[in-house]
Every structure is written in C-alpha cells, then in structure tokens.
C-alpha positions, -999 to 999 in steps of 0.1 A, spaced: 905 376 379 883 408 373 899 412 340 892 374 326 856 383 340 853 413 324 857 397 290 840 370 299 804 394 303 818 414 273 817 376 251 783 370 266 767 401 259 778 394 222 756 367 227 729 377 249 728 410 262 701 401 286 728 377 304 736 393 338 768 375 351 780 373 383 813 367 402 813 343 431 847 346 452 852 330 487 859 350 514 893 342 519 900 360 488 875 391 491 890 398 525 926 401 514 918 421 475 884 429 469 887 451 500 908 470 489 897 509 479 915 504 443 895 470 435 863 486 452 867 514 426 868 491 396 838 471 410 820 496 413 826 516 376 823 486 359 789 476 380 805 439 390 778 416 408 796 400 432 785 367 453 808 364 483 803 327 499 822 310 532 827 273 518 831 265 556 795 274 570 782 273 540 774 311 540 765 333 510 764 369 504 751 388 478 
C-alpha cells in the first residue's frame, strides 16, 4: 500500500509538482499496521498525509 502510494505522488509530481496527495485508510487497517513504530518511521521520512476515516460513524481524521 505505502509503496503503490509512493509511486503514485512520485507519477504525479512528474506531472504537477504542486499536487499534494493524500492517503485515506479506514481505521480498521491503521489500527492493526500503521501503528506500528516501523510503518510510523516510513510515514514520517517520506512526509505521508494520512486521512484516517471510521466508515461506521462516519468519522474523519486528519
């Protein structure tokens, strides 16, 4: 996931370096991996915008 992003904003940038891109991930998943010290680390270095949303209440944070 973080490395088809990370392409992704590498492709767009290409394009339109202005383009800030963000990643939106449910909580269910951020719980479980984006937790996790490792993942935290590469967030972090590589500056990763995430948007974390609960589909169930309808509940977004950036």
């Amino acid at each position: 996931m973080l490395g088809q992003f990370l392409n992704y904003r590498l492709a767009l940038k290409a394009e339109d370096p202005e383009i800030v891109l963000c990643l939106a991930i449910s909580i269910e998943i951020y719980n479980p991996f984006f937790a996790r010290r490792f993942v935290q680390m590469v967030i972090q270095e590589y500056q990763v915008k995430l948007i974390v949303f609960d589909p169930v209440v309808r509940f977004v944070q950036v």
